[in-house]
C-alpha positions as CSV (number, residue, x, y, z in Angstrom):
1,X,76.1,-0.1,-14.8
2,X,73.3,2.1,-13.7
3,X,75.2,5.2,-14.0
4,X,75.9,4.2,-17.7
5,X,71.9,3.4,-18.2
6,X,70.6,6.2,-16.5
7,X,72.9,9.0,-18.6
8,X,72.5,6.9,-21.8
9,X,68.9,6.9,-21.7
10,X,68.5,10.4,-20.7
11,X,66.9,12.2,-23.8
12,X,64.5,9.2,-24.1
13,X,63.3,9.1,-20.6
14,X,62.4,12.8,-20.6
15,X,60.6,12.5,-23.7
16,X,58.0,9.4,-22.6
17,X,58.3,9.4,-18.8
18,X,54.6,9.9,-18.1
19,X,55.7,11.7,-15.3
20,X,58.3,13.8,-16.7
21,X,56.2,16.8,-17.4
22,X,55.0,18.8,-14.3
23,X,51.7,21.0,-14.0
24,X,52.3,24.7,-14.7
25,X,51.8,25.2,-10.4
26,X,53.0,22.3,-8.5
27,X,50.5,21.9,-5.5
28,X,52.0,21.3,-1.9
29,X,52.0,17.8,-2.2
30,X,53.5,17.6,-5.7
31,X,57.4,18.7,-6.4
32,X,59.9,18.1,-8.8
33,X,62.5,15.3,-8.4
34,X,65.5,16.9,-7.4
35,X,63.2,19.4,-5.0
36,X,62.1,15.8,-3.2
37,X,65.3,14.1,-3.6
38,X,67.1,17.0,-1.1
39,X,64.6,16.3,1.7
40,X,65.7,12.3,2.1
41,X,68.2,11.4,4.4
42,X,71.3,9.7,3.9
43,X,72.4,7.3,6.5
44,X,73.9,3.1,6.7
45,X,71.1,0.5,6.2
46,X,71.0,-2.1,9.5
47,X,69.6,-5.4,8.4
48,X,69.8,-7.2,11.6
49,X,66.9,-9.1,12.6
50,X,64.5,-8.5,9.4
51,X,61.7,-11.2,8.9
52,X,58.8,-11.1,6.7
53,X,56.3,-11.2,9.2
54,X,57.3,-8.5,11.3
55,X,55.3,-6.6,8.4
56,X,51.0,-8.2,8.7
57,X,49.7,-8.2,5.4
58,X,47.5,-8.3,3.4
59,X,44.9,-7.2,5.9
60,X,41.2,-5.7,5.3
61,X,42.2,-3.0,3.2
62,X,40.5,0.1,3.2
63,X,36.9,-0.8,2.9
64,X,36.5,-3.7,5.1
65,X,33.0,-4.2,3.7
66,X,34.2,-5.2,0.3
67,X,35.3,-8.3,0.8
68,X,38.6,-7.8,-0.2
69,X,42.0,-7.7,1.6
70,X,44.4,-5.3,0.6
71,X,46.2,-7.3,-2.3
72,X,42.0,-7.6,-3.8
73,X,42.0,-3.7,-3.7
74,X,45.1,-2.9,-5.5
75,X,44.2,-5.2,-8.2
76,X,40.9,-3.6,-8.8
77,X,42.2,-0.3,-8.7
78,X,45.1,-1.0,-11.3
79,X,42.7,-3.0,-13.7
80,X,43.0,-1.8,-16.6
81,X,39.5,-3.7,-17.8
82,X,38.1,-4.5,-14.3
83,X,37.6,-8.4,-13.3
84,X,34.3,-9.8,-12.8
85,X,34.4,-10.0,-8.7
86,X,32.9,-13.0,-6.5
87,X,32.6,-13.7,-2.8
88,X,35.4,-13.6,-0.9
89,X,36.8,-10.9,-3.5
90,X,37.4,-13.9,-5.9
91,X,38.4,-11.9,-9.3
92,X,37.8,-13.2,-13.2
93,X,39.3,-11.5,-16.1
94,X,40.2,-8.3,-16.2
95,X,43.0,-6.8,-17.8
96,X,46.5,-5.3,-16.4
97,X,49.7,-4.0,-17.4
98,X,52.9,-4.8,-15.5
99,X,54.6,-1.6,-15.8
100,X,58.1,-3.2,-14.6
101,X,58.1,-5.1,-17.4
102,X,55.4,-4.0,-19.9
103,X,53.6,-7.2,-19.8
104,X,49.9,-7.4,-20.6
105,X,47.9,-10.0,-18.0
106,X,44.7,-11.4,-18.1
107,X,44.7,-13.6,-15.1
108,X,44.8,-12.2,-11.2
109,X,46.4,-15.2,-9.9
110,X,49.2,-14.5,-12.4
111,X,49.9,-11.1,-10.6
112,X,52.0,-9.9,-7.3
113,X,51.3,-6.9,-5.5
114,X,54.7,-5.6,-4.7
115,X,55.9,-3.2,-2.5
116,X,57.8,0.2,-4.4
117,X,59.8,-0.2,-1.4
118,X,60.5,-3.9,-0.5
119,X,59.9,-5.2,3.4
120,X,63.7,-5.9,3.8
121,X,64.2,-2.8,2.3
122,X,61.8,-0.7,5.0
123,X,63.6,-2.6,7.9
124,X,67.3,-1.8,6.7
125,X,66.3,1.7,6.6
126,X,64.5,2.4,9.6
127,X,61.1,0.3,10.2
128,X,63.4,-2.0,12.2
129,X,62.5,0.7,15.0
130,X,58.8,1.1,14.3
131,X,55.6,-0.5,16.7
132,X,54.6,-3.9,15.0
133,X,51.2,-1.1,14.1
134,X,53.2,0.8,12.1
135,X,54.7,-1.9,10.0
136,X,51.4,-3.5,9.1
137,X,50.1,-0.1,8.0
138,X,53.4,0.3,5.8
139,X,52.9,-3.6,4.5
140,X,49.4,-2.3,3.4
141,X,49.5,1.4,2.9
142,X,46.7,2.4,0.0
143,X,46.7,6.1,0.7
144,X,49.4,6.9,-1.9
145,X,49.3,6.1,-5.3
146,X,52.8,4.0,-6.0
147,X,53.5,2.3,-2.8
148,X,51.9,-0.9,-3.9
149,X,51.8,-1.7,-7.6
150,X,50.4,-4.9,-9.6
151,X,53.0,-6.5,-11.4
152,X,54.4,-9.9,-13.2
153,X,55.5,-12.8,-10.3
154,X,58.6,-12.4,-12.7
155,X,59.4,-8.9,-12.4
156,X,59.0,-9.1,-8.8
157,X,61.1,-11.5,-8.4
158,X,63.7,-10.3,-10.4
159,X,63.6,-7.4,-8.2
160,X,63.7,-9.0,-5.3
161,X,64.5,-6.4,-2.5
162,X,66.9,-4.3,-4.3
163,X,67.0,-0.7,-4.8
164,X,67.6,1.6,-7.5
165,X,71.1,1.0,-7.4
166,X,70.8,-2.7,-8.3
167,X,67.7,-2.7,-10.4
168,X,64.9,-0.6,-12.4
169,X,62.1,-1.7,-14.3
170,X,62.9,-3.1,-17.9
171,X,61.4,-0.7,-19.7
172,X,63.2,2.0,-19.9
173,X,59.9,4.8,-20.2
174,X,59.8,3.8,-16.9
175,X,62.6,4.7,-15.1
176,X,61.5,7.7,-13.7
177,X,58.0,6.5,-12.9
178,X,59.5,4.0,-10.4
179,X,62.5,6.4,-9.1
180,X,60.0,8.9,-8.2
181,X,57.7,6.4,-6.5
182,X,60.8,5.0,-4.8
183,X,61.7,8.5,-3.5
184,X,57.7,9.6,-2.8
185,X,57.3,6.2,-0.8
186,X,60.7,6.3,1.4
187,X,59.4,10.4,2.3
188,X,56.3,9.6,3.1
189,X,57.7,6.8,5.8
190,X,60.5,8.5,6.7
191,X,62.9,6.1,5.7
192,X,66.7,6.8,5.4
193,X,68.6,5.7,2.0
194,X,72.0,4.3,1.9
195,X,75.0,6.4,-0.1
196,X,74.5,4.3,-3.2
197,X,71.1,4.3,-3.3
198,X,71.2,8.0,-3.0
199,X,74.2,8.8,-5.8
200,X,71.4,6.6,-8.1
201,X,68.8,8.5,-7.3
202,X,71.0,12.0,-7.9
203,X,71.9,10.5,-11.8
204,X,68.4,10.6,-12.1
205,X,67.7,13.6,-10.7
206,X,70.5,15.1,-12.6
207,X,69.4,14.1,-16.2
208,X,66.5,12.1,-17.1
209,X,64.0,12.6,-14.1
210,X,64.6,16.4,-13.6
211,X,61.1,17.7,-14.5
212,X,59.2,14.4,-13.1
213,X,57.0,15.6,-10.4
214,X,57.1,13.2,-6.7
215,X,53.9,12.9,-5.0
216,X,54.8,14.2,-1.5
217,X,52.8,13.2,1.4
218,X,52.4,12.0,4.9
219,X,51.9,8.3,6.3
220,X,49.7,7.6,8.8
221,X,51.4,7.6,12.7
């Protein structure tokens, strides 16, 4: 089903991907898609033994003098009109846009920080051999635009902790936003991707996510 999407939408995906068209000299950090995609490694996902809380979060965040936990910064940072904030990072109003589903939201309890690259996810693909350190900094990892996003309860839920090859965002303008935050996220991490996982990700590299550029950069040891 994928395959079919991903070719069928092709022309329209190049067209309003707001990541589709590169700079004129791609820094160091910033390639395009197919460029990024041959750097991740292929290998069998092992889910034995995953449980949420091997991943602490939401924890300070990166200013722990603002009163807000990591969940508390992502929303302020995606705000599209920024809430009115209270002690103990209490937000009111403000104004987001779920980009898996194009949904407009007015109320931060209505939201979900997800993880690009979902807990279960990480651990099938090699956080199961990570220090319990390294997984909370992963669970709450603000140094790279994309690896957490604001979104509908909904859309995360209908996500759940599948990959590319069992689910993309509704929209299709989309598609290669997320593909090339799920490729920019398991690089920076390290993480391995299974075989259908990775023949997803080379449709999309093929045809409509050519020319989108992937944020490449390293996580924190």
């Amino acid at each position: 089903m994928i395959k079919n999407l991903v070719r069928g939408l092709a022309p329209l995906a190049l067209i309003l991907s707001p990541l589709a068209a590169p700079p004129p000299a791609l820094s160091a950090n910033v390639v395009l898609f197919p460029d990024a995609l041959a750097d991740l490694t292929e290998a069998a996902e092992n889910p034995a033994g995953y449980k949420v809380s091997a991943f602490p979060h939401w924890n300070e965040g990166l200013d722990a003098a603002d009163g807000c936990d990591t969940r508390g910064e992502v929303l302020l940072e995606e705000a599209v009109d920024a809430p009115r904030t209270g002690p103990g990072c209490t937000l009111r109003g403000g104004r987001w846009t779920s980009y898996y589903d194009g949904q407009t939201v007015t109320d931060p309890a209505a939201l979900r920080v997800d993880h690009i690259v979902s807990l279960d996810e990480a651990w099938e693909s090699g956080a199961s051999g990570w220090t319990a350190a390294r997984r909370e900094r992963f669970a709450n990892d603000l140094g790279s635009p994309g690896t957490l996003v604001a979104v509908t309860a909904r859309s995360q839920k209908d996500k759940a902790g599948r990959d590319p090859a069992g689910w993309v965002p509704s929209s299709s303008t989309q598609y290669c936003r997320y593909a090339a935050e799920w490729l920019g996220t398991k690089l920076r991490w390290g993480l391995t991707a299974d075989k259908d996982e990775v023949e997803t990700l080379k449709l999309f590299a093929d045809g409509p996510c050519e020319e989108t550029v992937v944020v490449r950069s390293k996580a924190p040891r």
